[in-house]
N, C-alpha and C positions, 0 to 999 in steps of 0.2 A: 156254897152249893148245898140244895135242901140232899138229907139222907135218902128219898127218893129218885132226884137228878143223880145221885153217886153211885146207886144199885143201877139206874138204867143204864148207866155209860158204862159201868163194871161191866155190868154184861153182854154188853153191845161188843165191846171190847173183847170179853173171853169167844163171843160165837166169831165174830172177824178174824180173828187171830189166828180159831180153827181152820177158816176157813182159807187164809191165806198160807199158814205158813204149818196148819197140822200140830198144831200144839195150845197149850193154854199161856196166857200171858204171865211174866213174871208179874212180881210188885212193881218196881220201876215200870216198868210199861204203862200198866193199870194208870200209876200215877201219873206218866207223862200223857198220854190220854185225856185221861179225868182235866189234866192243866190246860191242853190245849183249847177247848170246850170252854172253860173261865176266862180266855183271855182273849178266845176271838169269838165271835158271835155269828162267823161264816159255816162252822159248825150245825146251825141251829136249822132246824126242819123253816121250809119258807112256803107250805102249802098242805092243801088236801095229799097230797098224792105223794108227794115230798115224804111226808109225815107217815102214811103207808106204809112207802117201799124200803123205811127203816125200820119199820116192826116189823115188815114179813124178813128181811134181810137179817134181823138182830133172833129170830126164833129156832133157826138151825143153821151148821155150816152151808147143807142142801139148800136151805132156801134162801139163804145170801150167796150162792152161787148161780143161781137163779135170775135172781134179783139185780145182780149185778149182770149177768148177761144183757137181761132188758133193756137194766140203763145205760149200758154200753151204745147198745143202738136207738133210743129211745128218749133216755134223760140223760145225756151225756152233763150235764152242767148241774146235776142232781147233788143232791146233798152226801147222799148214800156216796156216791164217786169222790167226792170230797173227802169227805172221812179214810175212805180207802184207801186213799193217797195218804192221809193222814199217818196213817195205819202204818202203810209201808214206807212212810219216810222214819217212822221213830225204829223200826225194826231193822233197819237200813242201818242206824247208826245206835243201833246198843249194841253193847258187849259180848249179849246173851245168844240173840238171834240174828246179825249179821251173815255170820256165816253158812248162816241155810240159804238165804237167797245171793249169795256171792260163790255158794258151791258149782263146780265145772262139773258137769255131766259128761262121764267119758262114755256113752255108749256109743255102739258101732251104729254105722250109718243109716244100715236097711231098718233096724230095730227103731231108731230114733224115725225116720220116716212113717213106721210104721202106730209107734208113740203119737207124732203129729195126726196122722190118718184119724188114732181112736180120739183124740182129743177134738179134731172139728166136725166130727159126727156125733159126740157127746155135745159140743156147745149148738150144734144143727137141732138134736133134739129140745136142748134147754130152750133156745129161741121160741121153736113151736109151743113146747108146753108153756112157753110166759106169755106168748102173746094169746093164747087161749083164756090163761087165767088171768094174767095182770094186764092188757089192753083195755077190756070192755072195762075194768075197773080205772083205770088212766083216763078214759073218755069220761065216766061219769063222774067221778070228783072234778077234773078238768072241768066240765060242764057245771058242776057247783057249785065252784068257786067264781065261775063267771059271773052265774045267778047273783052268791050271795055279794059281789062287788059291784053290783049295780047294771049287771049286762055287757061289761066291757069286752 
């Protein structure tokens, strides 16, 4: 892997990680990452837009929370969603970070409802503000890459 390919995934990795679990990655992590990237190639950007919605997602936790909204509803089979799974399966089973996403949340009921409430009015906004931003850019790469593969 060029020293270039290693800074981008390094990093791509540290702003995911933020974004997932509120912390930066150990070494282990870094590395099992970094490994999975060399050994499969389903990892790897497959377009105009692909390619995009992983720099704007790799540039802040906010804008991979973002980003990942969109392709929730949007790119569901996206690369970015790929990785993130990625993400969360190695976090899943290391030593380090397991524990945060296997933690029981004991709050009380009305509070946790009320948790849900502010959490799908925050991702209500995210939707709006990506499809603002990141649509008309989805449509024109989309359109592109049509062009440049011969009008298919």
């Amino acid at each position: 892997m060029t020293v270039e390919a290693n800074s981008r995934l390094s990093r791509e990795c540290r702003v995911l990680c933020r974004y997932l679990i509120g912390q930066e990655p150990n070494d282990y992590l870094l590395e099992k990452y970094r490994d999975a990237h060399l050994k499969d190639k389903r990892y790897d950007a497959s377009g105009y837009f692909d390619l995009f919605l992983l720099r704007v997602a790799a540039t802040s936790p906010m804008f991979a929370r973002m980003a990942d909204s969109y392709a929730w509803l949007f790119a569901s089979r996206s690369t970015l969603r790929r990785k993130l799974i990625l993400l969360l399966a190695i976090l899943e089973n290391s030593g380090s970070t397991h524990a945060l996403l296997d933690a029981v949340d004991h709050t009380r009921t009305p509070v946790l409802y009320l948790s849900f409430l502010k959490e799908a009015l925050l991702f209500a906004a995210r939707i709006v503000l990506s499809l603002v931003v990141l649509l008309p850019i989805h449509l024109a790469l989309g359109f592109a890459g049509r062009i440049r593969q011969g009008g298919r």
